[in-house]
C-alpha angles and dihedrals in degrees: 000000000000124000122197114236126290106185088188088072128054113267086223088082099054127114103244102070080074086071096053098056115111115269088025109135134132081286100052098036089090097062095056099033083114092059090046083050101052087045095058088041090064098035089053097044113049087057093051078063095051088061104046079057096051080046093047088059096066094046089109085193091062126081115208091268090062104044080054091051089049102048091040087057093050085044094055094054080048090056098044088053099050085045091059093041091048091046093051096044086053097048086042094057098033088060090052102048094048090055100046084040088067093047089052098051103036122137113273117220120215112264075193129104105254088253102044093050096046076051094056102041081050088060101045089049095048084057120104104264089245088065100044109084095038087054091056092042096053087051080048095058099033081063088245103173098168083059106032092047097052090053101040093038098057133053110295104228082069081072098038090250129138115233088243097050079045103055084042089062093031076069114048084041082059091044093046095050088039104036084158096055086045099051087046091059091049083055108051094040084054084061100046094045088059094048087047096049108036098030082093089067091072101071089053098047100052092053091054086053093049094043098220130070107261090244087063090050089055090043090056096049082049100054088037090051084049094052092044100059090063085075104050109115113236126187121255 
């Protein structure tokens, strides 16, 4: 989803820096649409709070503390929409990649006869330490699976590797089979890194379009509920 250009918001909230994160393509588009979503929904919104400031100001019955009351209230229905966008988004991502995580990272069985693999493993094991892991790696990207598969799908001290030298081939042998999968994940962490990291923007963003901290603005409704009350009619 493309928005045309607002130079009164940060382009750093804008939805096309979902486009730029590694992995992102026409196939992977889909899996971080909700990113893409929560991202317009700022952009577009903070500037519609820009201009319900720059409205406020014409209003010839309104001071400038009303016009800040006003456009804080509308601010604070814009805020509640992009949280719920952002948090969405977020759930939404954190559900996927934990799910294609565990494919990418499940257990691998021997495509091996029982002998040749505890050969193999025998082998590898029996290799300097300074030739193991290149020698797994070759078979990895030789695409290998009767070696790769005797040595992934047993424990791994029968290689002579260590459980977390052993998760880390287990998953290039998965991305290398599911390129597809692999370059998903990229793609959807891409999307959450950028929620979790410029979500924060938005707090500041919406007080530069309002013109005032949110705590002056309370303070303001506060003062304005107080004065009021002088002129409620009450009843000798």
């Amino acid at each position: 989803m493309s928005e045309g250009i607002d130079t009164r918001v940060t382009p750093s909230l804008h939805p096309d820096n979902v486009k730029e994160v590694d992995g992102y393509d026409e196939q992977t588009a889909p899996y971080v649409s909700l990113a893409e979503t929560a991202f317009s929904e700022a952009y577009i919104g903070i500037g519609q709070v820009h201009s319900a400031r720059e409205k406020a100001r014409t209003n010839p019955t309104w001071n400038e503390a009303q016009q800040t009351i006003h456009t804080q209230e509308f601010a604070d229905k814009v805020f509640s929409r992009i949280a719920r966008q952002m948090d969405g988004a977020m759930a939404s991502l954190d559900k996927g990649i934990a799910a294609l995580e565990a494919q990418l990272s499940a257990p691998v069985t021997s495509v091996a006869a029982q002998g040749v693999a505890v050969e193999i493993r025998s082998h590898v094991k029996a290799l300097p330490n300074n030739k193991r892991l290149g020698f797994i790696q070759s078979a990895l990207a030789a695409g290998d699976a009767v070696t790769v598969s005797s040595v992934l799908g047993a424990p791994s001290y029968l290689s002579g590797l260590d459980s977390g030298m052993q998760g880390a081939l287990l998953r290039q042998w998965h991305e290398r089979n599911s390129p597809e999968v692999a370059k998903r994940v990229r793609a959807m962490k891409g999307a959450r890194d950028l929620i979790t990291n410029r979500g924060g923007l938005v707090f500041a963003e919406l007080e530069k379009a309002v013109g005032a901290p949110p705590d002056k603005a309370k303070a303001l409704r506060e003062a304005k509920t107080a004065a009021e009350k002088a002129f409620v009619f009450r009843d000798a």
